[in-house]
C-alpha positions as CSV (number, residue, x, y, z in Angstrom):
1,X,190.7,121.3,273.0
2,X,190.2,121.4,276.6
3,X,193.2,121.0,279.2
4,X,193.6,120.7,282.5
5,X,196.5,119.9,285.0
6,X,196.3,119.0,288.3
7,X,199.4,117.3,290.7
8,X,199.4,116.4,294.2
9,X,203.1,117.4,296.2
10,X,204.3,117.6,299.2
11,X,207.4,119.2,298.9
12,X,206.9,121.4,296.1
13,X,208.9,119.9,293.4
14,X,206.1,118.2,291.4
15,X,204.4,121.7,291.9
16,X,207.1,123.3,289.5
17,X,206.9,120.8,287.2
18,X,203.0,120.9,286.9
19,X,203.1,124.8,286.3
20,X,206.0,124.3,283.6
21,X,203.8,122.2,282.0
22,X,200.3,124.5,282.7
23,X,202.5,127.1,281.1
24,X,202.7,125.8,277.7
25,X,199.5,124.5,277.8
26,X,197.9,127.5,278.8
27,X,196.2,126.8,281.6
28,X,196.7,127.0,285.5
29,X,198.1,124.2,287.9
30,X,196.1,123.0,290.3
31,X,196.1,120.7,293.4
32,X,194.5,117.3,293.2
33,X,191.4,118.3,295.2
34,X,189.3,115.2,296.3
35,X,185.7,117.4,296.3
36,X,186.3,119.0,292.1
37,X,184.7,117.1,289.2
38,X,186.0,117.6,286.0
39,X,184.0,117.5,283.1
40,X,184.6,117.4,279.3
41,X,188.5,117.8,279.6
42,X,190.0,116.5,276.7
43,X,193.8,116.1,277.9
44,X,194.1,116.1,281.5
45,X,197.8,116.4,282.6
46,X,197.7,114.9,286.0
47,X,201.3,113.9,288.6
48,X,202.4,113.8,291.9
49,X,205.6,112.8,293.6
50,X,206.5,109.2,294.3
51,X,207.3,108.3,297.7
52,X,209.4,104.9,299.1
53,X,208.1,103.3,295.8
54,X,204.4,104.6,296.2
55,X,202.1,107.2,294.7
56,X,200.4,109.4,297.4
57,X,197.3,107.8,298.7
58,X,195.5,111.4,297.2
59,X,196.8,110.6,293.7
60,X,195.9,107.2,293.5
61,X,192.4,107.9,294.9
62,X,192.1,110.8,291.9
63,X,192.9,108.0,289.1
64,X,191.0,105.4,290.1
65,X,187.7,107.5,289.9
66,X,188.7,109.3,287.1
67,X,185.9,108.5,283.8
68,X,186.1,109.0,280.5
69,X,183.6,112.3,281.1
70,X,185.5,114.2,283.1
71,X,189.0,113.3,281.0
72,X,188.6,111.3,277.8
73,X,192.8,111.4,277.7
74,X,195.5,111.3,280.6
75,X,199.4,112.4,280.5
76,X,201.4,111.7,283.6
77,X,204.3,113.1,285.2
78,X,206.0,112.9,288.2
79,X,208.7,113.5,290.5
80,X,210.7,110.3,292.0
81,X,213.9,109.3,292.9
82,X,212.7,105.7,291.5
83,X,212.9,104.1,288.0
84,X,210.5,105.8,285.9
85,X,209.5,102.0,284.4
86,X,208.3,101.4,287.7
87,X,206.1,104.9,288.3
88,X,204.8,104.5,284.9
89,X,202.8,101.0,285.6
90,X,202.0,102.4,289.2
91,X,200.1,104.9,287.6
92,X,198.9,103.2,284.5
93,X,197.2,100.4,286.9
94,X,195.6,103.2,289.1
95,X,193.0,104.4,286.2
96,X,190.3,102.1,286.4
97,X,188.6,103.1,283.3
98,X,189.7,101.5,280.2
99,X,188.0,103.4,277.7
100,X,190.5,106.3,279.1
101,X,192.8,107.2,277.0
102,X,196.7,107.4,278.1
103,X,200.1,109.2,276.7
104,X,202.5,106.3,276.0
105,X,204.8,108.5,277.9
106,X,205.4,109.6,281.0
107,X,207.4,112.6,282.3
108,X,209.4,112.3,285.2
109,X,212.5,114.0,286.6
110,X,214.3,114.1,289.9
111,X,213.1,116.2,292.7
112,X,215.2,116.9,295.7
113,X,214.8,114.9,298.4
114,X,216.7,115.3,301.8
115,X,220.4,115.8,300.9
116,X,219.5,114.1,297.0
117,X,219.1,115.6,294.2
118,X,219.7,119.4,295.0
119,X,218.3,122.2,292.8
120,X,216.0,119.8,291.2
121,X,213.7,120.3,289.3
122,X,216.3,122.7,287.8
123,X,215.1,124.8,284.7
124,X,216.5,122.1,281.8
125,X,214.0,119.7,283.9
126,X,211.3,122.4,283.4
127,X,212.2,123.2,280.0
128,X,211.7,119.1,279.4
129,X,208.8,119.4,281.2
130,X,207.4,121.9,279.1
131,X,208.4,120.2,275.7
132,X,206.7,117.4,276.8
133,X,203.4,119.1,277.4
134,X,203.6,120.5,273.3
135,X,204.2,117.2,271.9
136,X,201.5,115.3,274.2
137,X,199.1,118.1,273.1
138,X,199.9,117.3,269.5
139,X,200.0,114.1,269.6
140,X,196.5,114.2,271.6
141,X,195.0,116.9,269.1
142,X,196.0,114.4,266.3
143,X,194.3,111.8,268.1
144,X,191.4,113.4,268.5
145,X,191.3,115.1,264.9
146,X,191.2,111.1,263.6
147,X,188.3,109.9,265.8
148,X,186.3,113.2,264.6
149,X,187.1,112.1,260.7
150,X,186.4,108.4,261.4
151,X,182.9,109.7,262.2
């Protein structure tokens, strides 16, 4: 199974939780980079911070010309001081694609943010982080080990 990861941040704190999960998924982190095509990723882990309410202009732009050949399945995290139930339809509505697949969750954790939230991401939010990443990859790997019996 192919996987990639790839997070847009400003301040660094979705950074840390993209290579927590690029760690158990053995793979690097990468920045969102407007210019790179993917092709044939299987699960592509994808986040970036939420700011006043709204995903970065570079992450939204990432999602909405995302297709099914360059990621056939999507996991999202991110880092917000917001409700996650509000980041998670945010970024649900930016994939354009339906024939995408997407986790049914979402990771997201605190990052600091002016005098809030200090020391965050700390290492139980990276540790989360990085048991998130196993069970989407199983539960992707499952997915994907049905479709191939089906046909």
């Amino acid at each position: 199974m192919r996987i990639a990861v790839r997070y847009q941040s400003r301040s660094g704190n979705t950074r840390k939780v993209a290579e927590a999960i690029a760690r158990k998924s053995g793979v690097v982190a990468k920045p969102l980079d407007p210019t790179e095509t993917l092709n044939g990723v299987d699960l592509l882990f994808v986040g970036g911070g939420v700011y006043a309410g709204s995903l970065h202009k570079t992450l939204n732009q990432a999602l909405a010309s995302l297709t099914p050949e360059q990621a056939s399945g999507v996991a999202f995290f991110c880092t917000a001081l917001t409700p996650v139930a509000q980041t998670e339809d945010k970024l649900r509505k930016a994939v354009k694609d339906s024939s995408i697949a997407i986790s049914e969750k979402v990771f997201q954790c605190p990052g600091k943010f002016l005098c809030f939230k200090r020391g965050k991401p700390e290492d139980n939010d990276l540790s989360q982080a990085e048991a998130f990443a196993k069970r989407t990859i199983e539960a992707r790997r499952k997915a994907l080990d049905e479709i191939k019996w089906r046909e």
